[in-house]
N, C-alpha and C positions, 0 to 999 in steps of 0.2 A: 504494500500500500504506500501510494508514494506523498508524502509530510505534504501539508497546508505551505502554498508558496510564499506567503507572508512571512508564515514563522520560520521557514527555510531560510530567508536571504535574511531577516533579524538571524540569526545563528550564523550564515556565512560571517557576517557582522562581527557579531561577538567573537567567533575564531579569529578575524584578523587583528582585535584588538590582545586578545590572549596570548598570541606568536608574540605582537607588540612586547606585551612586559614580559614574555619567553625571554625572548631578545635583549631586555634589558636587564633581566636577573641576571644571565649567562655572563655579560659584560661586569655586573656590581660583582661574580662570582670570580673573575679574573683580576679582579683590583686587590681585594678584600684576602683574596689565598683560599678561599670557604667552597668548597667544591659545591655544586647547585643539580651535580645530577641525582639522579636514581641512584638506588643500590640495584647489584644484579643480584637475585636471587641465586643463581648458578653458581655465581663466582663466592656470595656467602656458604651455601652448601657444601661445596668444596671446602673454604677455609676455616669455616667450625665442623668439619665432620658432621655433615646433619643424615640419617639415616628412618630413625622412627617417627611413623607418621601414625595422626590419627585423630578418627572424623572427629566432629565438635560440633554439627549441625549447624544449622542458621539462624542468625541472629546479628543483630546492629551492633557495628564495630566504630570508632572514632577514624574520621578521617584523617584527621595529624596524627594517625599512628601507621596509616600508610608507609610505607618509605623505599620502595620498591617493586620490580615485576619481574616475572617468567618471560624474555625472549624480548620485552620492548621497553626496558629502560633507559633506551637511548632515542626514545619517541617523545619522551618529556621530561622535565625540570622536577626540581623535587619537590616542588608543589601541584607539581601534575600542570603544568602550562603548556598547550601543544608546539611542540618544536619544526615539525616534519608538514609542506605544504601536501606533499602528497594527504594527510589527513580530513584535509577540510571536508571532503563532502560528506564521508563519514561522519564526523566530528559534527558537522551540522545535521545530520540527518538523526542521528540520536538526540542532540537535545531539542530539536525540533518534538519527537517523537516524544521524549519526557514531558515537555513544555505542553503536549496534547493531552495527556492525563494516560496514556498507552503504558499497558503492563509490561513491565520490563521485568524480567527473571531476576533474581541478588546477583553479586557478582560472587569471583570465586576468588577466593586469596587462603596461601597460606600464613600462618602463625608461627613465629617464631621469639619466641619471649616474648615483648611486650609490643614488640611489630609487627608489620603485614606487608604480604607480598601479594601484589596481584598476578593471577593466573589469568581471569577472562574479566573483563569489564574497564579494561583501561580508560576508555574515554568515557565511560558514565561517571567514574575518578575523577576523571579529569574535570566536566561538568557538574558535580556536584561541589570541587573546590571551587569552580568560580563564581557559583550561586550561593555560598557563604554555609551552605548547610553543615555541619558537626558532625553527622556520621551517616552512613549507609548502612544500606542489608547487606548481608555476606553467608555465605556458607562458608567454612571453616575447617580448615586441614589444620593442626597445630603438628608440629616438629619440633620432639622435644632435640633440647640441648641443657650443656651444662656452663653454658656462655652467656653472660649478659646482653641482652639487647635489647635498645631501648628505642621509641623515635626520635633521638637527638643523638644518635651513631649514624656516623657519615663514611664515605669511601676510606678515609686516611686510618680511621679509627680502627679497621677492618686486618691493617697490619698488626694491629697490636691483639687485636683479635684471634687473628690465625694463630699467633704465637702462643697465646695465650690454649688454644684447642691443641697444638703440636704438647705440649707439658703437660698438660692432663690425660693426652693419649700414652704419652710416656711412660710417666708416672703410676697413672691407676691410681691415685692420691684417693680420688670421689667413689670408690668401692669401697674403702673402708672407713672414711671420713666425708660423706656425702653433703652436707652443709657450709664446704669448704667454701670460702671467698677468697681469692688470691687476684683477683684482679688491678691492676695496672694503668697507669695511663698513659705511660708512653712506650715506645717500641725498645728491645735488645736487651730486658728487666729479667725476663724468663732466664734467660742464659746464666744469670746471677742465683739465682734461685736454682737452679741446676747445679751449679758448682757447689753449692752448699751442702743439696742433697749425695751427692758423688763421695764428699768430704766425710759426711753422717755415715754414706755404705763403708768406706775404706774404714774407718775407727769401728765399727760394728763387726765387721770381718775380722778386724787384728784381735779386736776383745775375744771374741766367741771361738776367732779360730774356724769358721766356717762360713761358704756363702751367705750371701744376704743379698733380697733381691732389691731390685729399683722400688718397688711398690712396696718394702717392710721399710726400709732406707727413708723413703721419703711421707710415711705415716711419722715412723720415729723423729724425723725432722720437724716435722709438723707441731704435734704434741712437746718435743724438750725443746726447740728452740726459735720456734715462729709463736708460738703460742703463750709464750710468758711477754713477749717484749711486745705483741700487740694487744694484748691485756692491755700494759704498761700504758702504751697508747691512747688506747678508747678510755680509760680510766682517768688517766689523767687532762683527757681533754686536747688532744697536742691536735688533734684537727681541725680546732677552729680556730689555730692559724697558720692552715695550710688547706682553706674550703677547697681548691681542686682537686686536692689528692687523695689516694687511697688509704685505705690502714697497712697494705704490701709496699705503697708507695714509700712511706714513712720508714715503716721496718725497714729497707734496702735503704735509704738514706742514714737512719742509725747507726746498720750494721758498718756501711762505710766510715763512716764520721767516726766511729769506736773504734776501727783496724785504722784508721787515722790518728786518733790521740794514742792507742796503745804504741802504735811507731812510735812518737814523736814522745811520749811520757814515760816509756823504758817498762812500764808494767799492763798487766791485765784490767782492766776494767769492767765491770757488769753492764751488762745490757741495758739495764735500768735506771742504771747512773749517765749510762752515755744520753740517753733518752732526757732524763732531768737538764743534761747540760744545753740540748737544744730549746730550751725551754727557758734557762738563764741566758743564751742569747738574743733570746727577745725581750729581758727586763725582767720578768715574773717575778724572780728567787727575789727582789730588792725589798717588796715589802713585806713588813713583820706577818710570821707563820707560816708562808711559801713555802720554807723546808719543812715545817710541820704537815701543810695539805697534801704537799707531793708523796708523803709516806705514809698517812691515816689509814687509804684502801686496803693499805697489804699489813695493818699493824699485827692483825692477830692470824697471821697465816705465815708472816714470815718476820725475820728477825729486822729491827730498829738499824742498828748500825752493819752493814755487813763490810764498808769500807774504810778502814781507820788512817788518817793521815800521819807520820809520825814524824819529824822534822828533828836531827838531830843532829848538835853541833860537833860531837865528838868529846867533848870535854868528859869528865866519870860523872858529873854530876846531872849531866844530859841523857844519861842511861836510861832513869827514874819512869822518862817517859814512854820510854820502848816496857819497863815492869810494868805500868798502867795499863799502856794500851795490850799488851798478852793477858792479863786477865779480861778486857772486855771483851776481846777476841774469841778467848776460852768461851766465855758464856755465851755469847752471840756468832760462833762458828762463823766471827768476820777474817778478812785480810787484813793484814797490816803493810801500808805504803811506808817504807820509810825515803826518807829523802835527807842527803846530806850535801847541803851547799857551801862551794869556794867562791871565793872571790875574780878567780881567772881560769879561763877555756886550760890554761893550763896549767894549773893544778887539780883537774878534774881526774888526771891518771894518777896522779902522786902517792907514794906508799904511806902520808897520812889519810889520805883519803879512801883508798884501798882497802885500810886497815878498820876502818870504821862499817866501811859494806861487809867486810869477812866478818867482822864480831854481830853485826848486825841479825848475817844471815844464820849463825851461828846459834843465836839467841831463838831465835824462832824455832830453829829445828830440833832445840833443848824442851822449846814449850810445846811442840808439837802443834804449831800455827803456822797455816799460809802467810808466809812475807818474801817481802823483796825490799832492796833498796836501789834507789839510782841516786845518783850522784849529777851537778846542776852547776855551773855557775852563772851570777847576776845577784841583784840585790835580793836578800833573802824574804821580805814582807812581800813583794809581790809576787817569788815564786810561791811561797806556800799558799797565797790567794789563789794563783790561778789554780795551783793542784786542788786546790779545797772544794771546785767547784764538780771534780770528779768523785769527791770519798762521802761520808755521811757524817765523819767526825774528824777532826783535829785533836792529836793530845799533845802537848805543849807543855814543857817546864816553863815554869815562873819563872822570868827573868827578867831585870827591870819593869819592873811594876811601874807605873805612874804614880809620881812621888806626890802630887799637887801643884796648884802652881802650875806655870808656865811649864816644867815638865808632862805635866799630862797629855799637851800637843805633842812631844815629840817621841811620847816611847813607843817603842817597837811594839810592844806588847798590845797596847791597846792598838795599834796600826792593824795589826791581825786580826783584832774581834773584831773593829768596824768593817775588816775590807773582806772578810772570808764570808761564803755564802753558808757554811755548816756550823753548825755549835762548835765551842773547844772547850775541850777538855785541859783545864792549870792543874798540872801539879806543881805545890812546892817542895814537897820533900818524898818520902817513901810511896812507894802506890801502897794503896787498901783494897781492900774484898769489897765494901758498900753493904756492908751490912748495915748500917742507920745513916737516912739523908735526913739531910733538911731542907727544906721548901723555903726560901726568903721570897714572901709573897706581898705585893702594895697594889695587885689590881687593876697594873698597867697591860698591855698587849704584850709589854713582852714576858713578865708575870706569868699570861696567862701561856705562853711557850715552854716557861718553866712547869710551869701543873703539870702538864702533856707530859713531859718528860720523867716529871719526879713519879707517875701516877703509872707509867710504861715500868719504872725498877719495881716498885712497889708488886705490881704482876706480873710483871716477869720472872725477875730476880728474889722476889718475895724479903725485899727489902723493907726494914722499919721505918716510917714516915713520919717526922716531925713538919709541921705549919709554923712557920715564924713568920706574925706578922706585927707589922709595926707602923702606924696611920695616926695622923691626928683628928681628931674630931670621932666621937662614940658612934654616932650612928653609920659614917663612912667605914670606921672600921666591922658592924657587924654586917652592913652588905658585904665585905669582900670575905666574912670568915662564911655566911651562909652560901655566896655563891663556889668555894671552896669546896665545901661540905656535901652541898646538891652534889658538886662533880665526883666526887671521890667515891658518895654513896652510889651513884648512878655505877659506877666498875666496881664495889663492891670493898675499896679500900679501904680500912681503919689506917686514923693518924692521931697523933696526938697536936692538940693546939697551942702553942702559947703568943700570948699578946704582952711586947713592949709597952711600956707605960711613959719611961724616961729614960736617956742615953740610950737609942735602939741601937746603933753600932758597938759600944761597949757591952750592951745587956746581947746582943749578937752571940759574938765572940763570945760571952761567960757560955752560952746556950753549949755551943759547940761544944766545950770544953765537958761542962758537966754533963751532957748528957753523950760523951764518947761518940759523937757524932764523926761518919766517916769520908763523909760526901754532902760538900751542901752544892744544891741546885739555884741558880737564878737567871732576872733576865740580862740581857746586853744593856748596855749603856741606852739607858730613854729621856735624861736632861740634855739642856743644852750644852754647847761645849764649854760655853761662856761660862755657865753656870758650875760645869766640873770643874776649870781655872779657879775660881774664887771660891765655889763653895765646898765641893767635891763630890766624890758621890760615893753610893754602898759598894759600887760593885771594886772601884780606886782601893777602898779602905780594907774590901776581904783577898784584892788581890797583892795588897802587900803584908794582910798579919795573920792571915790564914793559914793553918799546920795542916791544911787535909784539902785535897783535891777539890777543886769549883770546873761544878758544870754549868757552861754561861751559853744559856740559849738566844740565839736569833732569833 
């Protein structure tokens, strides 16, 4: 039956205007770099492996989920604009025929994730996108895959794609681990992720002693060493700022950045610390409790410190801090970083400096603890900051305390607690076990860093808890002993409380004394600087008369 010639030559019409912005998309398509055609179905088939098919019946599908055909993708734009003059009287004679209210069949398209391929109905496609409409009838072949695909996958995206079906064909990863997501954004990623698996087979085979195949290789891969640092990831948030990328994408960026400082910083690093340090280069670690948020998720499934920083000058009485940090070690099955800085690139070989790595490593192998030492020259406060941004704690002999006074500005020591992003741990004399802290608590933010911490030995370690607080004004003091109290009862912690009255640094000190206190906890410096100059502050006053270890939280 042949179309009403009015609505025919309106439809030649509209085809020439549709070539029109055909024509000018194709061109904005050549500026822009954004490719404007079709996808081939064929050439997807081929590059995700697509094999099982199956019906789905008929029903209305979105038209922007369109994004390809069987056989004529190079007949139109990826909006379905006619391209090919050969099409017009087709082209018009269908929508003419639409346009008459005439029954037209659904068209046919396959399914593939979350897109659609046409098989038969091209230019009703094509005329229903330029009459604004949102979805057609369809009958519905879906093919499954284990590939994402969306309608905002283009030609380019198709290499990463391919790559992406070649490792899972590989692999066999998704036969045992079926809700696997490893996808990618950009192409030659796979290859990376290959090496790793290969790495997993070889150490599997030398343990066991016997083959292991691709598919046990790369589930075990999955499970001990993909699956803890994208935790790490999703947990801590690290995608939102990095909105294009993947959770593989990030992981592969880590994993590099980690074989990157472990070069350059002489020791091993966790996964998870490498992870934290991308995170301090965008600013986060600077404000109070960043080092506390970044470790809450994992507090009760895994240990508090597993990196210990240990900075030593070689002197005997620098040792102290290497006995410190092997007991926290012991109890928290951490490493110990030591680090021994000179003054010049060459004295970094020198047989005092040597001799100090030998004893070092020496010490660790007595305690039956993971360490290492490297050896650094440059100024010593800024190397132990940078390293600080890789471990979870600093332990530090006391050495030049900030005396008051214009000294306050320039000691080393306080240099360290402002500029390191992890707690430190002062010793000034012998290490202790921690069997009894104390809590020096006033209610500030970083106060409340110190709770976290005193309230983690307290359960962990099943350490004794003293609260020393010291406030003026009654009712400010008993907010900060209730909000204490709540926190402690909430984990289940008994502590004992005492409140200063008069001379709280003096009445401090007595505290410690009489009641064998072994470890007191507080926060970092929260006055001004102006203010530690002339007035001074608690934390000045316990780091020069303190007989027992201060943990000084960030």
């Amino acid at each position: 039956m042949s179309p009403n010639p009015i609505q025919f030559h309106a439809a030649i019409q509209d085809f020439q205007s549709a070539r029109k912005k055909a024509a000018v998309q194709e061109i904005l398509a050549r500026i822009t770099g954004k490719s404007a055609q079709l996808l081939s179905y064929d050439d997807v088939a081929e590059k995700l492996k697509l094999h099982i098919r199956t019906e789905r019946g008929t029903k209305d599908i979105p038209l922007d989920a369109i994004v390809g055909s069987v056989g004529r993708y190079t007949d139109f734009t990826r909006t379905f604009l006619p391209r090919r003059v050969e099409d017009r009287e087709r082209w018009a004679r269908v929508k003419a025929a639409m346009e008459e209210g005439l029954g037209l069949p659904p068209i046919e398209v396959y399914k593939v994730g979350e897109a659609y391929f046409v098989i038969d109905g091209n230019h009703r496609v094509s005329i229903a996108r330029q009459e604004g409409f949102s979805s057609i009838q369809a009958r519905v072949i879906e093919v499954r895959t284990n590939i994402s695909l969306t309608p905002q996958t283009r030609h380019e995206d198709l290499i990463v794609k391919a790559e992406y079906a070649d490792f899972l064909d590989a692999t066999r990863i998704m036969d045992s681990r079926p809700n696997v997501d490893l996808s990618v954004s950009a192409c030659c990623q796979y290859e990376k992720l290959m090496d790793q698996i290969l790495v997993s087979q070889y150490l599997l085979q030398e343990e066991g002693k016997q083959d292991v195949s691709l598919q046990d290789a790369a589930a075990n891969w999955y499970d001990i060493i993909y699956i803890p640092l994208a935790e790490t990831i999703r947990d801590r948030g690290l995608l939102r700022w990095f909105p294009d990328r993947t959770i593989t994408d990030l992981y592969l960026w880590i994993s590099e950045n980690r074989s990157a400082l472990e070069k350059e910083l002489g020791w091993e690093i966790q996964s998870d610390i490498a992870a934290t340090d991308l995170i301090l280069e965008r600013n986060v670690q600077s404000e109070p409790g960043s080092w506390r948020k970044a470790r809450t998720s994992s507090r009760y499934t895994d240990h508090l410190f597993n990196d210990i920083l240990v900075p030593l000058s070689g002197d005997e009485a620098s040792w102290t801090s290497l006995d410190q940090a092997i007991i926290v070690a012991q109890h928290e099955n951490a490493r110990i970083h030591g680090l021994h800085i000179v003054d010049s690139k060459e004295k970094m070989g020198s047989p005092a400096a040597l001799a100090v790595q030998t004893q070092f490593n020496q010490r660790c192998i007595d305690a039956s603890v993971d360490g290492k030492l490297v050896i650094e020259s440059g100024d010593i406060t800024k190397k132990i900051s940078e390293r600080a941004t890789m471990t979870d704690l600093i332990t530090l002999k006391i050495e030049h305390p900030p005396r008051g006074g214009l000294s306050t500005i320039t000691s080393p020591f306080r240099a360290i607690i402002t500029n390191s992003p992890s707690p430190v741990l002062g010793v000034p004399g012998s290490a202790t076990e921690f069997k009894r802290t104390l809590l020096a608590y006033d209610g500030s933010p970083l106060a409340k860093e110190a709770l976290f911490v005193a309230t983690y030995f307290a359960e962990m370690w099943q350490t004794e808890l003293i609260v020393y607080t010291a406030l003026d004004g009654s009712k400010v003091k008993a907010d900060v002993q209730a909000y204490v109290r709540r926190y402690l009862d909430i984990h289940e912690v008994e502590a004992e409380y005492i409140v200063a009255e008069q001379g709280a640094m003096d009445q401090l000190k007595h505290t410690i004394e009489e009641h064998k206190v072994d470890l007191v906890i507080m926060g970092s410096y929260g006055v001004s600087m102006l203010r530690r100059v002339f007035v001074g502050s608690a934390l000045d006053y316990m780091l020069r008369e303190s007989q027992v270890p201060i943990f000084i939280c960030r």
